[in-house]
C-alpha positions in Angstrom: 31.1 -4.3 21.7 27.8 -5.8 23.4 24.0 -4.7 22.8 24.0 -2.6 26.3 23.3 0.5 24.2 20.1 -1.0 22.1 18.9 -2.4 25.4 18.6 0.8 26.5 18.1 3.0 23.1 16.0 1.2 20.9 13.0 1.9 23.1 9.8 3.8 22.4 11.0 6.8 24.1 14.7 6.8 21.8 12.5 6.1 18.6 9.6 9.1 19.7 12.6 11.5 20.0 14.1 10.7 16.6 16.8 8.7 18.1 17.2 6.2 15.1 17.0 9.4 12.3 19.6 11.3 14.6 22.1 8.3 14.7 21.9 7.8 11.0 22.6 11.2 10.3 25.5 11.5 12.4 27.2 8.4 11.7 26.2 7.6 7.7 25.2 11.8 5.9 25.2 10.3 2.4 22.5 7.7 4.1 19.2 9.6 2.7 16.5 9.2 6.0 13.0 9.9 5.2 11.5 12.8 5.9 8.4 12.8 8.8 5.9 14.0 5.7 7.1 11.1 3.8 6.9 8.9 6.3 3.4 9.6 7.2 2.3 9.2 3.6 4.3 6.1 3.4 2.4 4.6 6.2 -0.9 6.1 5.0 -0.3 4.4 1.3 -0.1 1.1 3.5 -2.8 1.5 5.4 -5.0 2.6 2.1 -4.5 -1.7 0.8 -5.5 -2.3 4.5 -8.0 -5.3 3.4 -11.3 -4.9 4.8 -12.8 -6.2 8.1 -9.7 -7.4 9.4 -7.0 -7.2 11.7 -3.9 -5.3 11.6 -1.0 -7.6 12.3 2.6 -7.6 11.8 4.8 -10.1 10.7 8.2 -10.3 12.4 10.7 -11.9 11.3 13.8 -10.0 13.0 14.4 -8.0 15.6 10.7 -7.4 16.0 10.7 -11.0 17.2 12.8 -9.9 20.6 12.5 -6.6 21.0 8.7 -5.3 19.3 8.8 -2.4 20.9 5.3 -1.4 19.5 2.0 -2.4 22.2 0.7 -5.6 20.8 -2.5 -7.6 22.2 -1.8 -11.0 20.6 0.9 -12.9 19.4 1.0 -16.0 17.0 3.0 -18.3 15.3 2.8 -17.5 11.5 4.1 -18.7 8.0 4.3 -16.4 4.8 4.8 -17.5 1.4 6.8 -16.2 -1.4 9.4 -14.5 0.9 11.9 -15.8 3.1 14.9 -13.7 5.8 17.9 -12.9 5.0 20.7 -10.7 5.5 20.1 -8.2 2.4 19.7 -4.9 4.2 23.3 -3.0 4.7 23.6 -1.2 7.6 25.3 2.0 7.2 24.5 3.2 10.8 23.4 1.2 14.0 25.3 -2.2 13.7 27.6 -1.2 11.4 29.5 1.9 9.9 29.5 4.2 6.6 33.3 2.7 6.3 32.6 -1.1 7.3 28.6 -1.6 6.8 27.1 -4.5 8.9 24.0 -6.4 7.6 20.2 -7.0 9.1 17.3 -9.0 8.1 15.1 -8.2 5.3 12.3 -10.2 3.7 13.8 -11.7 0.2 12.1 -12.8 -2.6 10.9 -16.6 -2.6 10.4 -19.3 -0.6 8.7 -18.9 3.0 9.4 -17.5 6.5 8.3 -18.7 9.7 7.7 -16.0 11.9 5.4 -13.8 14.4 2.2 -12.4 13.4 1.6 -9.5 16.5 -1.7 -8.1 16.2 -2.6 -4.3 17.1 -5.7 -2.8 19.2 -7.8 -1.0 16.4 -7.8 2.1 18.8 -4.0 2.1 18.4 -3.1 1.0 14.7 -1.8 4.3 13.8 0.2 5.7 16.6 1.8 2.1 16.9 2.5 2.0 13.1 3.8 5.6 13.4 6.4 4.5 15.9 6.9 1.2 13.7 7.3 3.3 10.5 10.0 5.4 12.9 12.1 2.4 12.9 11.5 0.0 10.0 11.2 3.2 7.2 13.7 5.4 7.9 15.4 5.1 5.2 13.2 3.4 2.6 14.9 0.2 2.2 11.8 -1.4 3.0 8.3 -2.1 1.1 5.6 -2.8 3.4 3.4 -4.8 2.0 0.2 -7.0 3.3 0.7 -11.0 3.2 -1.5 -13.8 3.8 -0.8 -15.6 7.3 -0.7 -18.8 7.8 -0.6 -20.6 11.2 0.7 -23.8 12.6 -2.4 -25.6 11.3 -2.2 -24.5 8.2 -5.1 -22.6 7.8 -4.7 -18.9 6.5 -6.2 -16.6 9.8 -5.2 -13.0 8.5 -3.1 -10.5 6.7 -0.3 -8.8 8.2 2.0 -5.9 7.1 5.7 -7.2 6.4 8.7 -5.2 5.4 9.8 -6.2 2.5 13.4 -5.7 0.3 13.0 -3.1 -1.8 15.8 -4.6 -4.4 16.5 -0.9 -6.1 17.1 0.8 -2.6 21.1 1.5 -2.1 21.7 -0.7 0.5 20.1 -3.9 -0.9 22.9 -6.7 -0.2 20.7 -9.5 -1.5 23.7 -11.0 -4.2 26.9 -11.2 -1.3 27.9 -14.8 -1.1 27.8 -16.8 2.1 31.3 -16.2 3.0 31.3 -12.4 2.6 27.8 -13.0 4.9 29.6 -14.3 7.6 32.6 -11.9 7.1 30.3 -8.9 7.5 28.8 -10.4 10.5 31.6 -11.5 12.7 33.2 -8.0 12.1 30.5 -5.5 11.9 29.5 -3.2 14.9 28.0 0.2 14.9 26.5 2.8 17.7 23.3 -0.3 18.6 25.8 -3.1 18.8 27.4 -5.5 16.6 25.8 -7.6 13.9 26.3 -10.4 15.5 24.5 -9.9 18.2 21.8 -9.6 16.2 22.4 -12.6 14.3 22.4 -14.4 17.9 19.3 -12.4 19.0 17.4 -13.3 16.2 18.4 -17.0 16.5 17.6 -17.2 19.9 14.4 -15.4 19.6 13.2 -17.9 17.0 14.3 -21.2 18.8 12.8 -19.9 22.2 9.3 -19.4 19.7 9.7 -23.1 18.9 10.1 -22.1 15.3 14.4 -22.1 15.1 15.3 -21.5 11.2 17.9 -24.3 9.9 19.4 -21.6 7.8 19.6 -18.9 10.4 21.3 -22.1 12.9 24.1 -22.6 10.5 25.0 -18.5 9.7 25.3 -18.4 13.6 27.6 -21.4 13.4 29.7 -20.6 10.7 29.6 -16.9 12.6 30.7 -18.4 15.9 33.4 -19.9 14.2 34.7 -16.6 12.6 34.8 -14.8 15.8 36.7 -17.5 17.6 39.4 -17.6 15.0 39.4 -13.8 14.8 39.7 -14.1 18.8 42.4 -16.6 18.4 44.8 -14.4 16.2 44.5 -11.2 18.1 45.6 -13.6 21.1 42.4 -12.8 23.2 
């Protein structure tokens, strides 16, 4: 299965019309999705430890990295501390299924993440978020929080809202080993395409920021690998 569909439905229109909510309800209905009212006061909470005088940026670290969606008016190179990606979020609908979940990127405790910081118009920050909140929160999995940024100089030029695991949601998958990791990836595939196109996505997305993550390299590797053996035995 390729990506054609989340080329063409993970847009702003698709997320405006509730595409992402309608698609989890079909596909996964013992997936809880947040309500609009409790998305709004999720994204209000955020906005309320907005720190003062500066910026709203976002840190992606994911998909947001190749396909933002949201209107941005600067993008930048950026480090975070304390939290690095990796596959931790099941995926019950989208690149995976309620029988056979696929995995996506979260923001794990510890370590550090190399990334891009997108910065929003003030004029826009909350129909932009709105749509972001649309995507990212639908479910909960996520905590946003806002983390220090640090560019390629070192020097810390901002804060920027991150999506975080939140370890106690359902479909945390922080503990699977590596092999189970790759398993899931090379198998996984849902109504937006499979997870490994993601995995590749994300990969290529980094390396053509300058910024590719070892880590990330090897998954795709071992991932490659999976598929062509998997290819191999069905005599493709």
């Amino acid at each position: 299965m390729t990506d054609a569909a989340d080329e063409h439905r993970m847009n702003r229109s698709f997320l405006e019309a509730g595409g992402l909510e309608s698609i989890i309800i079909r596909d996964a209905p013992c997936q809880r999705v947040l309500t609009a009212e409790e998305r709004d006061a999720s994204l209000s909470a955020a906005l309320a430890e907005r720190p003062e005088g500066g910026d709203v940026w976002l840190f992606a670290y994911g998909s947001l990295i190749w396909n933002p969606t949201v209107h941005t008016v600067e993008r930048r190179i950026a480090r975070i501390e304390g939290w690095h990606r990796a596959f931790c979020l099941a995926s019950k609908a989208g690149r995976g299924t309620a029988d056979r979940p696929g995995l996506v990127l979260g923001l794990d405790e510890g370590g550090s993440c190399e990334g891009v910081a997108l910065r929003l118009a003030e004029a826009d920050v909350w129909n932009e978020l709105s749509l972001l909140w649309r995507r990212e929160m639908v479910t909960g999995a996520y905590v946003p929080r806002w983390l220090d940024l640090f560019g390629q100089d070192g020097a810390c030029f901002g804060k920027a809202l991150a999506f975080t695991m939140d370890k106690a949601h359902v479909n945390y998958a922080g503990d699977l080993v590596i092999d189970a990791v790759v398993k899931v990836l090379a198998t996984a595939s849902g109504t937006l395409g499979t997870a490994a196109e993601y995995l590749f996505r994300t990969r290529d997305g980094l390396r053509a920021c300058g910024i590719p993550d070892a880590e990330l390299e090897r998954l795709a590797e071992f991932v490659e690998a999976e598929l062509a053996l998997n290819a191999a035995s069905s005599g493709l």
